[in-house]
C-alpha positions in Angstrom: -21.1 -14.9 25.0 -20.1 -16.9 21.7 -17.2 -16.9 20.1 -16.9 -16.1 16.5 -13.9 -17.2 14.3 -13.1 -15.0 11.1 -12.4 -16.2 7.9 -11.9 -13.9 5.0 -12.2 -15.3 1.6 -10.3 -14.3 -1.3 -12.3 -12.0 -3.6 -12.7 -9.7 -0.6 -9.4 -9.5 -0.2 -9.1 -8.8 -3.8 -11.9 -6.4 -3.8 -10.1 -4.4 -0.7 -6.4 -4.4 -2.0 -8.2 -3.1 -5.8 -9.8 -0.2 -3.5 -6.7 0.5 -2.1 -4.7 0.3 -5.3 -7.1 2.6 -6.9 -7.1 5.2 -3.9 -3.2 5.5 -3.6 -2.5 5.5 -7.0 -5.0 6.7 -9.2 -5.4 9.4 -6.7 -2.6 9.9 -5.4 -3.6 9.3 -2.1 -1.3 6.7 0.0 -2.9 8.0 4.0 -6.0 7.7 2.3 -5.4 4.0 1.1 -4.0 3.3 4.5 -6.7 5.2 6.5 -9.5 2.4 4.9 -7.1 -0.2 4.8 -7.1 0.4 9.0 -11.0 1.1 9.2 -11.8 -2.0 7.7 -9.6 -4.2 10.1 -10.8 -2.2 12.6 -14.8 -2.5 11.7 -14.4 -6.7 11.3 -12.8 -7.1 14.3 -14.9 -5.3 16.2 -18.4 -7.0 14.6 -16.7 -10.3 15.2 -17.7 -9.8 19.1 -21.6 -10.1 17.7 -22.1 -10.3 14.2 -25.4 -11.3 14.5 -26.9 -8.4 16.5 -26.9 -5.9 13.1 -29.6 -5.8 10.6 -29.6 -8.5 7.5 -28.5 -6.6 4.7 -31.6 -6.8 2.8 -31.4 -8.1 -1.0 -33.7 -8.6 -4.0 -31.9 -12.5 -4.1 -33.0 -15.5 -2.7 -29.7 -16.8 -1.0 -28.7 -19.5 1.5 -26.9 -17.3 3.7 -28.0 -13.9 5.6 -26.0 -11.2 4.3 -24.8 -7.9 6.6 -23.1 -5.0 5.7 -20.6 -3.3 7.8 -20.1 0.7 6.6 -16.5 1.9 5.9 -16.7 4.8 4.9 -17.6 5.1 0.6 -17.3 1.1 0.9 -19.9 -1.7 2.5 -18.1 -4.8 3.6 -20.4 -8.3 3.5 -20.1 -11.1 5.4 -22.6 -13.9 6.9 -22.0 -15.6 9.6 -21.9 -19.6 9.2 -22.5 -21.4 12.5 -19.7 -20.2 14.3 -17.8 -18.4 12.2 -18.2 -14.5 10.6 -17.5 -15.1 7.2 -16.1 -11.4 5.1 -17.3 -12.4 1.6 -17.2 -8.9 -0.3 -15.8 -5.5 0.2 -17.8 -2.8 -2.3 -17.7 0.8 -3.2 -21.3 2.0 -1.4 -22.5 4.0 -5.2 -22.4 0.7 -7.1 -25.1 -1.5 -7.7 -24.5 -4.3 -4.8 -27.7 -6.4 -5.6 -25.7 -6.9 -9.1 -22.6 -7.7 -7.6 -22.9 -9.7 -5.0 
């Protein structure tokens, strides 16, 4: 079986921390914010063992790179995997209009 390295690039880690920002203290909700702050870990690792062997997240833009999605719960995370290495690009609220965003 391959081995995949992880990389996480910065705007998803912005994207993520604004998520949880907005969750804890918007709403007042801190084991909310840490609840999705632990699925999300929890969903990358566990993709990185075959990131490959999940549906192409299928978009309306011609791009280099194969997107997926990973579900957490209200949120999609994105990544594509570049030769050996599952790349988390973007961490979304599910309701918005992705195609636009990403």
């Amino acid at each position: 079986m391959k081995t995949y390295k992880l990389r996480i690039l910065p705007i998803f880690e912005r994207d993520l921390t604004k998520a949880v920002t907005y969750i804890s203290f918007t709403l007042n909700n801190t084991q909310a914010a840490e609840r999705l702050l632990n699925e999300t870990k929890k969903a990358i690792e566990k993709r990185l063992d075959s990131p490959l062997s999940f549906e192409p997240f299928h978009s309306l833009k011609k791009r280099k790179n194969t997107y997926y999605r990973i579900y957490v719960g209200n949120y999609s995370v994105f990544y594509v995997v570049i030769d050996d290495v599952m790349e988390v690009r973007r961490f979304i609220y599910s309701k918005r209009d992705i195609d636009k965003i990403l």
